[in-house]
C-alpha positions in Angstrom: -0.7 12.9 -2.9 -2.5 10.0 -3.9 -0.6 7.3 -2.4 -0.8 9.4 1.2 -4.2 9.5 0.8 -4.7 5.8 0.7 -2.2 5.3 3.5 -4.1 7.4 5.7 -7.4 5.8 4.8 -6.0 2.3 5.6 -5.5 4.0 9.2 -8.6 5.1 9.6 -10.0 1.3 8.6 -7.8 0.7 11.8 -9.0 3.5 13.7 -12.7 2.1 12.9 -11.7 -1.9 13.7 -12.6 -2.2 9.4 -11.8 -5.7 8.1 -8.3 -6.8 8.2 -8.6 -7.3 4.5 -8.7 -3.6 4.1 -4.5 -3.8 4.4 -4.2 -6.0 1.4 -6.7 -3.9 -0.8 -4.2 -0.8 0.4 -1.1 -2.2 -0.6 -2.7 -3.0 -4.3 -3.9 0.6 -4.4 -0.5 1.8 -3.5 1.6 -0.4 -6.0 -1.3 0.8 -8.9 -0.7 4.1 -8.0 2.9 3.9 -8.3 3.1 2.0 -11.4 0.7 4.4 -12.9 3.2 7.2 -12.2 6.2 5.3 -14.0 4.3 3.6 -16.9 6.7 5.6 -19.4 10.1 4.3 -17.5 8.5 0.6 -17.4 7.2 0.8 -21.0 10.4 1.9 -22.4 12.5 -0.9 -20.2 10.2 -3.1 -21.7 11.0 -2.5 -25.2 15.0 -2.3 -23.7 13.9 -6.4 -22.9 14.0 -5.8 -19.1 10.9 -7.9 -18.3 12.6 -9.6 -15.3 13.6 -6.2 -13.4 10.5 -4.8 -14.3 9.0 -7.9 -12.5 11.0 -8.1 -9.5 10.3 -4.2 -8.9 6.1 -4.9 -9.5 6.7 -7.8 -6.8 8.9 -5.2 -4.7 6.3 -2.3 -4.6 3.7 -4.5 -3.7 5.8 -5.8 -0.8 6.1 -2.0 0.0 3.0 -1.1 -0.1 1.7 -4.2 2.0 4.4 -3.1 4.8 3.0 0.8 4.6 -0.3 -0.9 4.7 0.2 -2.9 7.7 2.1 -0.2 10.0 -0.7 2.4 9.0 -3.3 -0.2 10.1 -1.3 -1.1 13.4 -1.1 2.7 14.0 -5.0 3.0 13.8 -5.7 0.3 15.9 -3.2 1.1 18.3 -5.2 4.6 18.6 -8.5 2.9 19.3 -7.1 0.6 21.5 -5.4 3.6 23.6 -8.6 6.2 22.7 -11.1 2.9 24.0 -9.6 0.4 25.6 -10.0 -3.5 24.7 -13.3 -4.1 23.5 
């Protein structure tokens, strides 16, 4: 519920023409959020000696999370611009 939360708050940083900055912020909340939720499953691949996958799936929720990040704030400016107009 968490990770929705932040996606829809990066869309209303779009909605309200926020900093463009607010999408990177977004996408580190959303990778924290999901490696909090599999801390156990890394931890014990850790111990396994699986530092590289562990690694390359960090990198890979961050990538997912930026992309979330980045549609979610398209989709709030895209609003404004069709609520507004160009301003």
């Amino acid at each position: 519920m968490l990770a929705f939360f932040s996606i829809l708050v990066v869309a209303f940083c779009g909605l309200a023409a926020a900093p463009v900055w607010s999408i990177p912020l977004a996408a580190i909340a959303l990778a924290s959020i999901s490696y909090a939720q599999r801390y156990a499953l890394f931890r014990r691949a850790h111990d396994a000696g699986l530092q590289a996958e562990i690694d390359r799936t960090l990198v890979a929720s961050l990538f997912n999370g930026l992309v979330a990040s980045m549609v979610a704030y398209g989709c709030g400016a895209a609003l404004r611009f069709l609520s507004v107009g160009w301003q």
